[in-house]
C-alpha positions, -999 to 999 in steps of 0.1 A, spaced: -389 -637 931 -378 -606 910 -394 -585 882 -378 -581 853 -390 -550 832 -380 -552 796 -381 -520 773 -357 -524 745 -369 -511 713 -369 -541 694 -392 -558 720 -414 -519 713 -414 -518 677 -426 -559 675 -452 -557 703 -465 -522 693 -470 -536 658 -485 -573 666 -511 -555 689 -523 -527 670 -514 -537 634 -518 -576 631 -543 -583 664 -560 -545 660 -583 -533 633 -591 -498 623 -620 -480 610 -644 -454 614 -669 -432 593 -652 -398 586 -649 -368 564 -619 -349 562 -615 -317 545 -575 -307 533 -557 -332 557 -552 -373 570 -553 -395 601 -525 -416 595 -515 -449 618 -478 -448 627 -456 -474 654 -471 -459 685 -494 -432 673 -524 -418 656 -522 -387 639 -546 -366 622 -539 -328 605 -566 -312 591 -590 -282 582 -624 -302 588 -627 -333 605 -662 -345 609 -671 -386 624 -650 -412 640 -618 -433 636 -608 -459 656 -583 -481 663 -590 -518 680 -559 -536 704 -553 -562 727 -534 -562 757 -518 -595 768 -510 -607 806 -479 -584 819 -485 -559 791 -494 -520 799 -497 -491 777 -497 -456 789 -521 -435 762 -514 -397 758 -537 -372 739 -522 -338 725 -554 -320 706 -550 -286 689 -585 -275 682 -585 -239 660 -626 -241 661 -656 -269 663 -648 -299 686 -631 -336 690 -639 -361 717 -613 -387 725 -625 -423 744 -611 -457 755 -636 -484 753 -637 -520 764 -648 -553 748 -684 -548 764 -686 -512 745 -684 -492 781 -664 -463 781 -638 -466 804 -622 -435 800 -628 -401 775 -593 -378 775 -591 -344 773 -561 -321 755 -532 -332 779 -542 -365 790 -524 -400 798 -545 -430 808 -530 -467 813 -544 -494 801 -529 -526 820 -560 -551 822 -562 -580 796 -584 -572 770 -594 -557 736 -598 -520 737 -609 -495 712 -591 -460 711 -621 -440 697 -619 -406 680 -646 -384 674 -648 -349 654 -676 -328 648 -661 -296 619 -629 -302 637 -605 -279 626 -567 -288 638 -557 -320 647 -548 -345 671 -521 -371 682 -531 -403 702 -499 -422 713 -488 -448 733 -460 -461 756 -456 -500 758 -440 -520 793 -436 -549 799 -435 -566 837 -432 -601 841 -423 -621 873 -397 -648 870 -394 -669 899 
């Protein structure tokens, strides 16, 4: 047996796409004062003077699939709390300014963000791979 790992960019831009745009959802109850969260390929983003609630976004992860999350945060004043959360609504993880987690388990995860008169902003991304055994 061998393990084949595949990152081309193609392979990134469809999977990234199917999991968080077609298989994913978004939502949240938020106020944002001058500013946006805006859903890109393989990130989150939000610039703003007041961000105040929650956004999330909603994946899957398939068999062989692993993302590796990173939180930047630059908070200018009030505060912003960043969580990974399973199907069952635990909290498997909350990141900090500087974080990576990996998510490799089969599931549906929701990348949760949470702002109380958060002034800055944030950027969740994400790094697909791919390992499958051919044998």
């Amino acid at each position: 047996m061998f393990k084949l790992q595949v990152k081309k960019a193609g392979v990134l831009f469809l999977t990234t796409l199917l999991l968080f745009s077609l298989v994913g959802c978004s939502g949240g109850s938020y106020a944002i004062g001058i500013g946006e969260v805006e859903f890109s390929q393989n990130s989150v983003v939000g610039e703003y003077k007041s961000f105040s609630g929650n956004y999330f976004k909603k994946g899957t992860i398939a068999d062989g699939e692993n993302y590796t999350l990173n939180l930047e945060v630059d908070t200018k004043s009030g505060e912003l709390m960043a969580k990974v959360i399973n199907s069952n609504g635990e909290t498997l993880k909350t990141l900090e300014n500087g974080d990576t987690y990996t998510l490799n388990e089969v599931g549906t995860y929701k990348l949760h963000v949470e702002g109380e008169k958060h002034r800055g902003g944030f950027t969740w991304s994400w790094e697909y791979a791919c390992e499958k055994e051919i044998g």
